[in-house]
Each structure stands twice: as structure tokens, then as C-alpha cells.
DODRENSE-289676 format. One record per residue: residue number from 1; z negated, y, x of N, C-alpha, C, CB in turn. Coordinates in steps of 0.2 Angstrom, whole numbers, plus 2048, in hexadecimal, padded with zeros to 3 digits. Atoms other than C-alpha are relative to their C-alpha. Glycine has a CB too. Example, Ala and Ser with C-alpha at 12.3 -4.5 7.8 and 13.67 -1.06 7.14 Angstrom:
2
<site 1 <800 7FA 804> <7D9 7EA 83E> <800 806 804> <7FA 800 7FB>>
<site 2 <801 7FA 7FC> <7DC 7FB 844> <7FD 805 7FC> <807 802 802>>
END
This chain:
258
<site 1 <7FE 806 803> <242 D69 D1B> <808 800 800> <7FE 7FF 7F9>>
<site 2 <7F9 800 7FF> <254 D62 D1C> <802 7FC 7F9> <804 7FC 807>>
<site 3 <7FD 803 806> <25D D5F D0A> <805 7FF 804> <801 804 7FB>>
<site 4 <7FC 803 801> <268 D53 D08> <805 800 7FD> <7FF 7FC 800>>
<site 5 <7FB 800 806> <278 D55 CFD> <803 7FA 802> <805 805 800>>
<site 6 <7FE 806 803> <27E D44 CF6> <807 7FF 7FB> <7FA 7FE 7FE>>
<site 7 <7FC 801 806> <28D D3F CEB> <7FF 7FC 7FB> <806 7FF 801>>
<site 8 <803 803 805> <28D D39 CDC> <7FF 7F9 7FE> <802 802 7FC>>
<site 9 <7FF 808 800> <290 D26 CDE> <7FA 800 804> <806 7FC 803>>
<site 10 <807 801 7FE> <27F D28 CEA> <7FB 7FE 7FB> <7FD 807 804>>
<site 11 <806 802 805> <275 D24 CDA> <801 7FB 7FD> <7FD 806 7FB>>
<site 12 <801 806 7FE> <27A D14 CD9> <7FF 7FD 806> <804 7FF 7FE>>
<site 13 <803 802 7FD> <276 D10 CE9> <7FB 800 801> <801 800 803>>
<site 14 <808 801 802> <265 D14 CE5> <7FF 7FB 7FC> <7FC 806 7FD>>
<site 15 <800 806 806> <265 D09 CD6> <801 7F8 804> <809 801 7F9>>
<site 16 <7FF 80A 7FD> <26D CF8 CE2> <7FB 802 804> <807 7FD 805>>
<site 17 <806 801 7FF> <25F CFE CEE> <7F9 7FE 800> <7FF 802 801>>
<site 18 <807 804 803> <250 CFD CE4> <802 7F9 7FB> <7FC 805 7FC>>
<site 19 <7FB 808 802> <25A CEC CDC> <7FD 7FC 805> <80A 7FF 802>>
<site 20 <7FF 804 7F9> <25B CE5 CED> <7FA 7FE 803> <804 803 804>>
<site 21 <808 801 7FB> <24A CE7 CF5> <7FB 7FE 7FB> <7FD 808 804>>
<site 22 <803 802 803> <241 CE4 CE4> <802 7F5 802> <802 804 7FA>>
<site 23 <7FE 805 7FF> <24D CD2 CE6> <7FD 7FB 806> <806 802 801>>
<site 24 <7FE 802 7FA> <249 CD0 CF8> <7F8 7FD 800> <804 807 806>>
<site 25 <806 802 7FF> <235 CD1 CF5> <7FB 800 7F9> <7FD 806 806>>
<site 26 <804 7FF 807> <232 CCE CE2> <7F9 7FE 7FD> <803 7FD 7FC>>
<site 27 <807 800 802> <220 CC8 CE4> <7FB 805 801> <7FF 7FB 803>>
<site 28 <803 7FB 7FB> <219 CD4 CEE> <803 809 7FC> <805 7FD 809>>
<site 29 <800 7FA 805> <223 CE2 CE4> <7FD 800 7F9> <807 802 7FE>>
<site 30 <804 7FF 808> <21D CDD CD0> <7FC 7FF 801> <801 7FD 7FA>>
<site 31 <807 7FF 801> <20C CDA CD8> <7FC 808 7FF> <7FD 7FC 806>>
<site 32 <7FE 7F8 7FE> <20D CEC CDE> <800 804 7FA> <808 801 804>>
<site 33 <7FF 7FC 804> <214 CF2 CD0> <7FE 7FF 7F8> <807 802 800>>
<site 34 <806 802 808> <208 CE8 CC1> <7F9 804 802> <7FE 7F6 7FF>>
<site 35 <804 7FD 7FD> <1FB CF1 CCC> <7FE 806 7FF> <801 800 804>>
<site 36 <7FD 7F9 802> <204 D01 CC7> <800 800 7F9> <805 802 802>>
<site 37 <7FF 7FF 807> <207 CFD CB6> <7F7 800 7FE> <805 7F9 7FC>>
<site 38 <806 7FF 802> <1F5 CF9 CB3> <7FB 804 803> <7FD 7FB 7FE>>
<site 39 <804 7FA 7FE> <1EE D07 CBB> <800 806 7FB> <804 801 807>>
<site 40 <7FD 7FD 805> <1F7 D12 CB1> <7FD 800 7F9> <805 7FE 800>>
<site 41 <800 805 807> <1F4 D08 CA1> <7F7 801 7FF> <803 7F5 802>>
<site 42 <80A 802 802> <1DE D05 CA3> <801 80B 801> <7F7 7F8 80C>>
<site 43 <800 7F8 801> <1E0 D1A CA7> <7FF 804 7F8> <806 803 803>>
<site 44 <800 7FC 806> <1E6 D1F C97> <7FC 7FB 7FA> <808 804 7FE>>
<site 45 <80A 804 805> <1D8 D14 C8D> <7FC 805 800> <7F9 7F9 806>>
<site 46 <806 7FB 800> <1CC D20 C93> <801 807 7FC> <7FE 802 807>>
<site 47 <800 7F9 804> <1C5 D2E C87> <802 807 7FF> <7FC 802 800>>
<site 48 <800 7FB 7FF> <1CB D3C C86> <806 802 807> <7F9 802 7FF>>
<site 49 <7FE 800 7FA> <1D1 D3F C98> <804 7FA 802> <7FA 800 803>>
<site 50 <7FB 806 7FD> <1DB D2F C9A> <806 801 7FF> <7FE 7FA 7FE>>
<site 51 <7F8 7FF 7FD> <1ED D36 C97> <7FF 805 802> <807 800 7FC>>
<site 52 <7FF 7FE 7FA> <1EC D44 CA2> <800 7FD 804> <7FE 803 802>>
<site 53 <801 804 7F9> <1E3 D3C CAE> <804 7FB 804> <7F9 7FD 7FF>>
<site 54 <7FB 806 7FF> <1F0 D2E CAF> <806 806 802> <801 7FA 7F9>>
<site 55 <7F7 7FE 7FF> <1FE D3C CAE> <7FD 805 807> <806 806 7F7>>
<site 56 <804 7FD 7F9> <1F4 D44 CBE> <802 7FD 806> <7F9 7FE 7FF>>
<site 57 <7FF 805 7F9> <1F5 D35 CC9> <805 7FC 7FD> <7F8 7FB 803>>
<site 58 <7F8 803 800> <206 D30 CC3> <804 801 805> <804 802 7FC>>
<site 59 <7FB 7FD 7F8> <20F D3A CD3> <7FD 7FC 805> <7FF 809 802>>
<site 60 <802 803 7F8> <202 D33 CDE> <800 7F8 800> <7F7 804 803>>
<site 61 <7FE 805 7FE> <205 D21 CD8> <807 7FD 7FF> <7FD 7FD 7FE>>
<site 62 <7F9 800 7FF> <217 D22 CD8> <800 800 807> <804 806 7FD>>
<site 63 <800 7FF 7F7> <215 D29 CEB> <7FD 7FA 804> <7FD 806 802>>
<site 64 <801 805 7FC> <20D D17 CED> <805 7FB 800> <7FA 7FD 7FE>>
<site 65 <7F8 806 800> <21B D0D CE8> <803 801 802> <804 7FF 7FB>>
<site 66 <7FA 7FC 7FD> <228 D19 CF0> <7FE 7FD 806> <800 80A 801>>
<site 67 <803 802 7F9> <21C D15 D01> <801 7F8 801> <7F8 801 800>>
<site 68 <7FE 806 801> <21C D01 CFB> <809 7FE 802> <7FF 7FE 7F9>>
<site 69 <7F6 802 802> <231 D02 CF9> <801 803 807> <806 807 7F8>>
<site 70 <800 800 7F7> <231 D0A D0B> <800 7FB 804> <7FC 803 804>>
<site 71 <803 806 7FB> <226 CFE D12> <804 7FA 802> <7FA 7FD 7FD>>
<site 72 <7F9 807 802> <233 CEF D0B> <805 802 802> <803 7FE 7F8>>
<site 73 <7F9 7FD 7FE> <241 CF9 D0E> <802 7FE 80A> <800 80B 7FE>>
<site 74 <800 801 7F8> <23C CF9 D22> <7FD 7FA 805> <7FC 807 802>>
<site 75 <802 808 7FD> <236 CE6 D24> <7FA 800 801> <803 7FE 806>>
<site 76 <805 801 801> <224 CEA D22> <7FC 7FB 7FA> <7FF 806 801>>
<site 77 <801 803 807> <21B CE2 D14> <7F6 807 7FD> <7FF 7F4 802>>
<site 78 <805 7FB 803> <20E CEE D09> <7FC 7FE 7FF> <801 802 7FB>>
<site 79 <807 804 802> <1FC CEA D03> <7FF 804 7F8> <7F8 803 807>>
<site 80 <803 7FC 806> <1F4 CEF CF2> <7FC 807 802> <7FB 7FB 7FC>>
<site 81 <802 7FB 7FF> <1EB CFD CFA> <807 806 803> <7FB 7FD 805>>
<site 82 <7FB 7FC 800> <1FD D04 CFE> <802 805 7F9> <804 7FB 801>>
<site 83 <7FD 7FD 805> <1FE D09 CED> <7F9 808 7FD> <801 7F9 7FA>>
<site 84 <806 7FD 7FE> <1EC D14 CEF> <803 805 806> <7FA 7FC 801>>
<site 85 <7FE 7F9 7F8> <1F6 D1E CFF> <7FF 809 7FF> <809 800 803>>
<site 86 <801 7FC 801> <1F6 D2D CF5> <7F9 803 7FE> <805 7FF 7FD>>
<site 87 <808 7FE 803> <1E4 D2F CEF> <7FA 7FE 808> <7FD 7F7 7F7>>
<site 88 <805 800 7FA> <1DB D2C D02> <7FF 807 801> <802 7FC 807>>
<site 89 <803 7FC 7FE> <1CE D35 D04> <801 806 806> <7FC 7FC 802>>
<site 90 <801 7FD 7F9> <1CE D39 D15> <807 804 801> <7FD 7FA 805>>
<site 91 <7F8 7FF 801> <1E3 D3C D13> <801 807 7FF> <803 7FA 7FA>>
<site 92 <7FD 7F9 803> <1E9 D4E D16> <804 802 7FA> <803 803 804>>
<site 93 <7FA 7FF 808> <1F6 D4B D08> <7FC 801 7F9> <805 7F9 7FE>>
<site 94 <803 802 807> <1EA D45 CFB> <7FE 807 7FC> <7F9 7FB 802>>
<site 95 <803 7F9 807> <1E4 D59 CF4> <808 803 7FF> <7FA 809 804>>
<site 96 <7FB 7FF 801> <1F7 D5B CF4> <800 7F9 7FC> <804 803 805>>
<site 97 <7FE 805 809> <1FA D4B CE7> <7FF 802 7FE> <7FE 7FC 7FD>>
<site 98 <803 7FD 806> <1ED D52 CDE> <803 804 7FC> <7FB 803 802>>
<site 99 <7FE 7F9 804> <1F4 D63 CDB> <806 7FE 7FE> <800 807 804>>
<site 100 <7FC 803 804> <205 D59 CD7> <7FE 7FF 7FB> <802 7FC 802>>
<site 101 <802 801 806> <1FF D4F CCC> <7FB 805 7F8> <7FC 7FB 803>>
<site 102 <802 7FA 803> <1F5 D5D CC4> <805 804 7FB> <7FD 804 806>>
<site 103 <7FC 7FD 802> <203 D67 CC3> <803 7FC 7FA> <803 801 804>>
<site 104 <7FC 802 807> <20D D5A CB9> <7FD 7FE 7FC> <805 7FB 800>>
<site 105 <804 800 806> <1FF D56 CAE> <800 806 7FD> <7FA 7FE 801>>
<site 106 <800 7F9 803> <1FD D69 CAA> <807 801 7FC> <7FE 807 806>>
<site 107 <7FA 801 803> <211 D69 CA7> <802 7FB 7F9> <802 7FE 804>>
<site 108 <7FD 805 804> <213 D59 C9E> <7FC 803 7FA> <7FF 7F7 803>>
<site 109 <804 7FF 807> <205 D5C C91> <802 808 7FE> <7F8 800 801>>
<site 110 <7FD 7FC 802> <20D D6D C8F> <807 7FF 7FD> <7FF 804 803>>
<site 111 <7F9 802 805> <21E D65 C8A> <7FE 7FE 7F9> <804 7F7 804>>
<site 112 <802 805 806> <215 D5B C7E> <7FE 806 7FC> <7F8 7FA 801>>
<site 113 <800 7FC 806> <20E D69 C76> <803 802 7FE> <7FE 803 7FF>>
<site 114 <7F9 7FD 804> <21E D74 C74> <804 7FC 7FD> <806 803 804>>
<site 115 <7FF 804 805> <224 D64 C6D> <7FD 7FF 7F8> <7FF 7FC 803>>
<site 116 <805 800 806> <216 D64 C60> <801 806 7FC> <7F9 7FF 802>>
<site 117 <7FD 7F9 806> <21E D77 C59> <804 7FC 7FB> <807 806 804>>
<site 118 <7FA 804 805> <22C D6C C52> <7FE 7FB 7FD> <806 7FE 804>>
<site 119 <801 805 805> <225 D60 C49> <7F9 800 7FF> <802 7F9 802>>
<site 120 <805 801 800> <215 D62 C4A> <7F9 7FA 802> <801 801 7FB>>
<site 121 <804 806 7FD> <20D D56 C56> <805 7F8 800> <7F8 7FE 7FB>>
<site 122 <801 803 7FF> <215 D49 C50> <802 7FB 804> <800 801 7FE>>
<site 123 <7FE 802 7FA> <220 D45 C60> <7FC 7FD 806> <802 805 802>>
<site 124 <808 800 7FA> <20E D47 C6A> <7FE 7FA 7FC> <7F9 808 800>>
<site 125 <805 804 804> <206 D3C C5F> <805 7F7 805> <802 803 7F3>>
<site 126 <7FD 807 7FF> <215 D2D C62> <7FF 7FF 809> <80B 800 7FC>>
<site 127 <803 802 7F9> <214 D31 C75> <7FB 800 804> <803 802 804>>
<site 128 <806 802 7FC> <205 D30 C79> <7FD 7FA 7FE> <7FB 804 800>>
<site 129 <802 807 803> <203 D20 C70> <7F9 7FF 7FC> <800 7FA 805>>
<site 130 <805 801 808> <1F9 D24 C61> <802 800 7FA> <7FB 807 7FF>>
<site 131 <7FB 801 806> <206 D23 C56> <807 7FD 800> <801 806 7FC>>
<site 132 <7FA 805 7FE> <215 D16 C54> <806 805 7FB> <7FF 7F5 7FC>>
<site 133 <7FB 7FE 801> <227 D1C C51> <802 7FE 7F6> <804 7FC 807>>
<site 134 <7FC 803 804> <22F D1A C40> <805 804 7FB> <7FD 7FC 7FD>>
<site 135 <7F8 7FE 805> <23D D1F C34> <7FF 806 7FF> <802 7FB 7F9>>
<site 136 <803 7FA 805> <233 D2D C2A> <7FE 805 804> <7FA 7FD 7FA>>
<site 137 <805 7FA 7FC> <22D D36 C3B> <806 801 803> <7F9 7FE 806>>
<site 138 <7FB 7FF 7FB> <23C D41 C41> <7FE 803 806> <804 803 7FE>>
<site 139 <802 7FF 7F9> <239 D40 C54> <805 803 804> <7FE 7FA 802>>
<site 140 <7FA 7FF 7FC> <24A D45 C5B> <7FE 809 802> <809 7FD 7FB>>
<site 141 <800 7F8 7FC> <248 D58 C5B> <7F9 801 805> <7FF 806 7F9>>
<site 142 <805 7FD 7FB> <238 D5A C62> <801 7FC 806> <7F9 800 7FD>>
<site 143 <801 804 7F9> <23B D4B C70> <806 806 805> <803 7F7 7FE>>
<site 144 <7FC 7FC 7FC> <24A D56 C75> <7FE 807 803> <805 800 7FD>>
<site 145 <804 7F9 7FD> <23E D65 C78> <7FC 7FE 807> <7FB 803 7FB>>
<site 146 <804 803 7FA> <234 D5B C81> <804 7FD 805> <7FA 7FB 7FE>>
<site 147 <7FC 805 7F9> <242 D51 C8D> <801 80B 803> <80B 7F9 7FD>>
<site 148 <7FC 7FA 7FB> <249 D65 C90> <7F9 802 804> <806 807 7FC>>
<site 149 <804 7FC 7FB> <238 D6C C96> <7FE 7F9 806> <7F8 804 7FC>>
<site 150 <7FF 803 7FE> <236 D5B C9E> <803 7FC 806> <800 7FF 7FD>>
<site 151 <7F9 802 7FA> <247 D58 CAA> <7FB 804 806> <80B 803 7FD>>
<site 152 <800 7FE 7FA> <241 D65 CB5> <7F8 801 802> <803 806 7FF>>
<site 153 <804 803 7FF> <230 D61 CB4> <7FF 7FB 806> <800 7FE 7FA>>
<site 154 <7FE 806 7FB> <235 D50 CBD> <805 800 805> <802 7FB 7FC>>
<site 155 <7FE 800 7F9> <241 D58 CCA> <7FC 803 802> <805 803 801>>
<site 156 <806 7FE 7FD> <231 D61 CCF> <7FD 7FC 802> <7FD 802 7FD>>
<site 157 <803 804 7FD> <228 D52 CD1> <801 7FA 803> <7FC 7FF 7FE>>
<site 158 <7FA 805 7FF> <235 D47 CD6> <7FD 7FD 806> <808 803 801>>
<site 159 <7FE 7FF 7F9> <233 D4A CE7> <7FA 801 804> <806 805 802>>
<site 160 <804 7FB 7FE> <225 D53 CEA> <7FA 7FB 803> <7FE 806 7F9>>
<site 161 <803 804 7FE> <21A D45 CEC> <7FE 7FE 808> <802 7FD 7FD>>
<site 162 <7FE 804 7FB> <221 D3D CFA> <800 806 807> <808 7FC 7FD>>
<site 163 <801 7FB 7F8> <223 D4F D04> <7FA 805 803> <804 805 800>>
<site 164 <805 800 7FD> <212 D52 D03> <7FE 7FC 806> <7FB 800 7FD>>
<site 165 <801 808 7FD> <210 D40 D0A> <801 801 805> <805 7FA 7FE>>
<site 166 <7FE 800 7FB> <21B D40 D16> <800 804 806> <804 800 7FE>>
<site 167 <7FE 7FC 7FE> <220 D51 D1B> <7FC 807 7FE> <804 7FF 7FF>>
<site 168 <807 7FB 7FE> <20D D5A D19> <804 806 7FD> <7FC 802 80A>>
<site 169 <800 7F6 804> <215 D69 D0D> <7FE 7FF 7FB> <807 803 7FE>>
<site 170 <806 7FC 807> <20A D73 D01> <804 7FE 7FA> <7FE 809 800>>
<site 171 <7FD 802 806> <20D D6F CEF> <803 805 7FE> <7FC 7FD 7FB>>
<site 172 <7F8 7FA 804> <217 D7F CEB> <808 7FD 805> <7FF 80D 805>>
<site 173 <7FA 800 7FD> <222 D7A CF8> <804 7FA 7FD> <800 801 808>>
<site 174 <7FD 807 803> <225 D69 CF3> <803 7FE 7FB> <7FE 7FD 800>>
<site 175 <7FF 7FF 807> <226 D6B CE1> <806 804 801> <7FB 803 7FC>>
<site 176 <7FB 7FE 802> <234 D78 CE5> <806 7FC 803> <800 806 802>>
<site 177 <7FC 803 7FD> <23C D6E CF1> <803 7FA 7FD> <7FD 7FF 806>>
<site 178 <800 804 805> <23C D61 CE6> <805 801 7FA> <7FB 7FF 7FD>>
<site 179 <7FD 7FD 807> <244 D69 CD6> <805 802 806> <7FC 808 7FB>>
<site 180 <7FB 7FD 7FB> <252 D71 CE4> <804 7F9 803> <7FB 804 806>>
<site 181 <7FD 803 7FB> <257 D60 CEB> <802 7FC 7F8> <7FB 7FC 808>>
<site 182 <7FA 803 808> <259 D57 CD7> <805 804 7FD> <7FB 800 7F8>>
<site 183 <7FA 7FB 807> <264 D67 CD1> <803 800 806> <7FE 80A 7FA>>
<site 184 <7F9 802 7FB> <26F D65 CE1> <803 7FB 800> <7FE 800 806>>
<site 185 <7FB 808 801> <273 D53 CDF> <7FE 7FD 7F8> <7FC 7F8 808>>
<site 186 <7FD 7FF 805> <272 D55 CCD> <804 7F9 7FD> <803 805 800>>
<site 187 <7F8 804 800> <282 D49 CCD> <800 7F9 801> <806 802 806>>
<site 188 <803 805 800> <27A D3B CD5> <7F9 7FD 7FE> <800 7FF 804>>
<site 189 <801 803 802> <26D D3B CCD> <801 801 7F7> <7FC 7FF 803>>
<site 190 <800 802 805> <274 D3B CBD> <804 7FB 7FE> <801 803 7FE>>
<site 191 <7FE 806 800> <27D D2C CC0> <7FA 7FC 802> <805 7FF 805>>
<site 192 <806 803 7FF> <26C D25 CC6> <7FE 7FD 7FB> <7FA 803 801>>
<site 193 <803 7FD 806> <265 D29 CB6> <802 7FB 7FA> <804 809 7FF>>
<site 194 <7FB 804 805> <274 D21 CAA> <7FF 7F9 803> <80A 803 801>>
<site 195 <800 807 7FE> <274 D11 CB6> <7FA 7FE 7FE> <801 800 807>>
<site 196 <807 802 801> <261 D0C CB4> <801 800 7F9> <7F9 804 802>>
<site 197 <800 801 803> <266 D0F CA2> <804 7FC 7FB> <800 804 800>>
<site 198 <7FD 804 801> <274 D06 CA1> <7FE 7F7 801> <806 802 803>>
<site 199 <800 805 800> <26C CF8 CA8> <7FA 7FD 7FC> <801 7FE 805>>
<site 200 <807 801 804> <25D CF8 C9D> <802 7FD 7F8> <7FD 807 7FE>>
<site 201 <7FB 804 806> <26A CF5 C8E> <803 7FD 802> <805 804 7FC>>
<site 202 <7FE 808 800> <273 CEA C96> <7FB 7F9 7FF> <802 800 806>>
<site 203 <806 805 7FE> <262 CE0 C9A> <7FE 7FE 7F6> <7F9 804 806>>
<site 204 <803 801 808> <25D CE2 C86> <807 7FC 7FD> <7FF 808 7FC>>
<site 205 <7FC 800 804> <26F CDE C80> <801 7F7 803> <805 807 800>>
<site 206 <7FF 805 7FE> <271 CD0 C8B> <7FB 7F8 7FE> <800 802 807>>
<site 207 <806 804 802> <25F CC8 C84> <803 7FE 7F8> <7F7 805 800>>
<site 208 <800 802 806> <264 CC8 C73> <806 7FD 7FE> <7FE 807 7FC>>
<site 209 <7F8 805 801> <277 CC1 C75> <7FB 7F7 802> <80A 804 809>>
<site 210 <803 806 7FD> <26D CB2 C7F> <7FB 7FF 7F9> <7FC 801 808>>
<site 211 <807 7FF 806> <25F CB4 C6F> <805 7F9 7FB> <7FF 80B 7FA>>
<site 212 <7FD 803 806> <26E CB0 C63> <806 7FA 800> <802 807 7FC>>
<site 213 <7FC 805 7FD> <27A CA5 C6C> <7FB 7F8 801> <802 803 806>>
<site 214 <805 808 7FE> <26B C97 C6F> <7FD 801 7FB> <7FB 800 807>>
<site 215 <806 7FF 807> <262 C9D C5E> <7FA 7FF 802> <7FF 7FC 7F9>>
<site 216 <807 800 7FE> <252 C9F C68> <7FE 808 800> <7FE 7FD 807>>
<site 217 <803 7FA 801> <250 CB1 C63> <7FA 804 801> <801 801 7FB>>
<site 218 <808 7FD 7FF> <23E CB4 C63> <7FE 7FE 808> <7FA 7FC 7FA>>
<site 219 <803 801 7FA> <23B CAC C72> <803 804 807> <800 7F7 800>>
<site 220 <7FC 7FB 7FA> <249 CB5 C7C> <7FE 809 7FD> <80C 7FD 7FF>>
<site 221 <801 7FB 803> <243 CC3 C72> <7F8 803 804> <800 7FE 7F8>>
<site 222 <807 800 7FD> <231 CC1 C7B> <802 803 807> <7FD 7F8 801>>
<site 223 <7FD 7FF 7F7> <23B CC2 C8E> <802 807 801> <806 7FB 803>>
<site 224 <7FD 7FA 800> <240 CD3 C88> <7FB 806 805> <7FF 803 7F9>>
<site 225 <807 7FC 7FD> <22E CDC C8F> <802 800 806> <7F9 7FB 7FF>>
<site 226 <800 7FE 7F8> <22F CD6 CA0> <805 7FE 804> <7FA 7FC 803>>
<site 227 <7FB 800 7FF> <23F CD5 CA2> <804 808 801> <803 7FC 7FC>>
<site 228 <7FE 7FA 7FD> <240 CE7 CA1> <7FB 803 804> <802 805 7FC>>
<site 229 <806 800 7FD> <22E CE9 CA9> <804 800 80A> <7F9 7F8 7FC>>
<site 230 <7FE 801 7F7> <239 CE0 CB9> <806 808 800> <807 7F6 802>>
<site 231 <7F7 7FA 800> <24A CF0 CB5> <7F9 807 801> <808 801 7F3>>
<site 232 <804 7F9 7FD> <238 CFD CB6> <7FD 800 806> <7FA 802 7FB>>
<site 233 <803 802 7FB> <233 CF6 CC4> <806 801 807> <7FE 7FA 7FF>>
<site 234 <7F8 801 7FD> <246 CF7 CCD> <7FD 807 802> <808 7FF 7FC>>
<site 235 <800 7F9 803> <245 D08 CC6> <7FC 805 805> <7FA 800 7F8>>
<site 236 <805 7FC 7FB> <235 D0E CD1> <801 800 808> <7FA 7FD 7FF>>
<site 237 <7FE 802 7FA> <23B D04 CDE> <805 805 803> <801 7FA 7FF>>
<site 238 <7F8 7FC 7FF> <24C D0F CDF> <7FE 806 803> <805 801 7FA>>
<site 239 <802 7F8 7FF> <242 D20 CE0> <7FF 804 807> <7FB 801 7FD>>
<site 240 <801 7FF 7F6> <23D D1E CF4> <80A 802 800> <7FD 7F4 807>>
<site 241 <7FB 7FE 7FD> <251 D1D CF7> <802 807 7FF> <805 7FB 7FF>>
<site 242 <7FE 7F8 802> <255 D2E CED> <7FD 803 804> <7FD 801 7FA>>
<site 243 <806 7FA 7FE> <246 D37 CF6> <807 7FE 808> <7F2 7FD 800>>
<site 244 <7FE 802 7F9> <24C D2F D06> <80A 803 801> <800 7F5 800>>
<site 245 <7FA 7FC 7FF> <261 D37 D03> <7FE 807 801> <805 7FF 7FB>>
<site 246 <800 7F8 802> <25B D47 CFD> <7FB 803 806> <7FD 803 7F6>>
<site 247 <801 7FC 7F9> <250 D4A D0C> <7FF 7FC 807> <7FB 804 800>>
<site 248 <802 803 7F6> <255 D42 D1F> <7FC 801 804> <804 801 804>>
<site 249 <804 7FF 7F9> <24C D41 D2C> <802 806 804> <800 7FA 806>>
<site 250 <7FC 7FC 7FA> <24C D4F D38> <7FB 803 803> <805 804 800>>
<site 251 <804 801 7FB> <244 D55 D46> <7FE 80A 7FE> <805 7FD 807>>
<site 252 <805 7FA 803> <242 D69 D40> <7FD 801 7FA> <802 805 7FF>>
<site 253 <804 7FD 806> <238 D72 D33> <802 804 7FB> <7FA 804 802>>
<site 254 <7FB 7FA 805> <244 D7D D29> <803 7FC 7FE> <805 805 803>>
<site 255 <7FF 802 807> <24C D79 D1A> <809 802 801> <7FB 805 7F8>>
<site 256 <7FA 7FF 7FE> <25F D75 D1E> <804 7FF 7FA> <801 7FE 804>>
<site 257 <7FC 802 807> <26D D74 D0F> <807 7FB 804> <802 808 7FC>>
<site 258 <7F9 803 7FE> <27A D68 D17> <804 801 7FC> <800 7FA 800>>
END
């Protein structure tokens, strides 16, 4: 594999890429990516098994969207079965999703629980959505347990997806390869990171000046949802270009450090 080192303004050019190509094909992306939300969504309904199982096949439906944001990117156009590429059968990648997704389910739900030392669940409790946030539940220490085992969690599976996908490597390798290309360009993406955030508060802050300037508060207060539903959707969109700097094309099999 050939890593890519990037500078730090590169993670805003991911941010205007997935902008731009969401812009270019926005019917065809939020069908895509309501596809993905309620995929997600009808999962964790089910008993027992339905948030793993959803935090399971999270990597491998990310890696359909990544494949969608290609597709657009290169003047093709995508199908709804695009977002299933990662779960075919017959598909040599597909027992490598798996064990992705596997992995960061066995991870993630082990964040949650070291989170649950410090307060006693109740962090788990608010993110798995069996219990709403408020005043009297202090959530801040334990969330911060859970983001630090968590960050490197998600450089792990950043990537890892896309180089089974792509580039047929075994899930150790990709998972390291993965974690190894986020803590190199670190820099971009932690501008990535801040940008998607900034424009999330911009998008919120910008609803509620329009709310109170026209006194239709509730109603501009409604457009909040899928107004960031479109800034999570950008979001996914952007993640093909990241994969796409941190590893170029090329023509050997060795893992080069430019």
C-alpha cells in the first residue's frame, strides 16, 4: 500500500468535495443516504441484537456510500443496490466487512462500558437511546472516556473498509493501515473534523437568527432536522475523498511512506 501524506488545509478540501458532489447529484445522494439512515434506524428496533448488529454493519454501510461518492465523483451514476456492495454474497470482501464491522462493534460496546465505571451506565443508557439527556445526569466525564477509547477506534475503521474493498487486504492489515494513515495526517484531519463542526453551528445558528428576525421560530425551528440530516449527509459524502488522499493509486503492493 502507498500512504499518502497530506497537509493540513487537505481537510477542507474534503469538506468542499463532498459539498460539491452532494450539490451536483442531490437527488440521487439523499435517496442514497435516507436508505442509509433507515437502514440503520429499522436495525436498532430489533431486540436485543439490534445496536450491535447495526454497529456491525456500520463500516460496511459506510463503504456503500464511499462507493456511491466515487461513483458521482467519476460521472457514473449509482443504484440503491450500491449501498449493499459491501454485504454480497458471492463478493471476496464481504468476510472481511464482516470482521470489520465485528471488530468495531466488539470495540464500540466496550467504550460504552468503560464509560459505564464512571457514572454508572448512565452515559450508555443516553447513547443508546434508552435515556434522554438532562441537567441532573452528569454525562461529560464519562462521554470523555468514551470519545478517548473511541478516536482510535474510528482511525481504525476509517479506512479499513474501503481497503478490504478495494485493495483485498486482510482485516489486521487494514485496520492497521487505517489507524497509521489518520495519526499521520492527524493535521488534516483535524481540520476536517472542526470544519463539519463549524458548519453544523453555523447551519443551527443561521436557522434560529432567520427564526427570530421573521418571528417564525417554530416553523424555522422544524427545518433544523433536515437541514442537518443534508450537513450529515455532505459529512459521508466527504469520507471517499479522505480515503482517496491518504491512499493513491499505484501500481505495487508495498506500503510506501511518501
Amino acid at each position: 500500500m502507498k500512504l499518502g501524506l497530506v497537509p493540513a488545509g487537505t481537510g477542507l478540501i474534503w469538506v468542499r468535495m463532498g459539498v460539491l458532489t452532494v450539490a451536483r447529484h442531490p437527488a440521487t445522494w439523499m435517496m442514497l443516504f435516507l436508505l442509509f439512515m433507515a437502514w440503520m434506524s429499522l436495525l436498532t428496533l430489533l431486540p436485543w441484537l439490534g445496536v450491535p448488529l447495526a454497529m456491525a454493519m456500520l463500516p460496511g454501510a459506510t463503504l456503500g456510500l464511499m462507493v456511491a461518492a466515487r461513483t458521482l465523483h467519476e460521472g457514473a451514476m449509482p443504484t440503491l443496490t450500491t449501498l449493499f456492495c459491501g454485504f454480497v454474497p458471492a463478493s471476496p470482501a464481504t468476510p472481511g466487512i464482516w470482521g470489520i464491522g465485528l471488530a468495531y462493534a466488539a470495540g464500540a460496546l466496550l467504550a460504552i462500558g468503560a464509560s459505564s465505571f464512571v457514572d454508572g451506565g448512565q452515559f450508555a443508557e443516553v447513547y443508546l437511546g434508552n435515556a434522554s439527556p438532562n441537567a441532573d445526569t452528569p454525562l461529560f466525564p464519562a462521554m470523555w472516556v468514551f470519545i478517548a477509547l473511541h478516536i482510535p477506534l474510528s482511525w481504525m475503521t476509517w479506512h479499513a473498509p474501503a481497503l478490504v474493498y478495494w485493495h483485498r487486504l486482510p482485516v489486521a492489515k487494514s485496520l492497521f493501515f487505517s489507524l497509521v494513515a489518520c495519526a499521520r495526517n492527524v493535521s488534516a484531519f483535524l481540520v476536517f473534523g472542526l470544519a463539519w463542526m463549524g458548519i453544523m453551528v453555523l447551519t443551527i445558528t443561521v436557522l434560529q437568527l432567520l427564526g427570530s428576525m421573521l418571528g417564525l421560530a417554530e416553523p424555522v425551528r422544524m427545518l433544523a432536522f433536515p437541514a442537518l440530516l443534508l450537513v450529515a449527509s455532505m459529512f459521508f459524502c466527504s469520507l471517499y475523498f479522505s480515503y482517496r488522499d491518504c491512499f493513491p493509486q499505484q501500481t505495487t503492493g508495498e506500503w510506501v511512506v511518501n
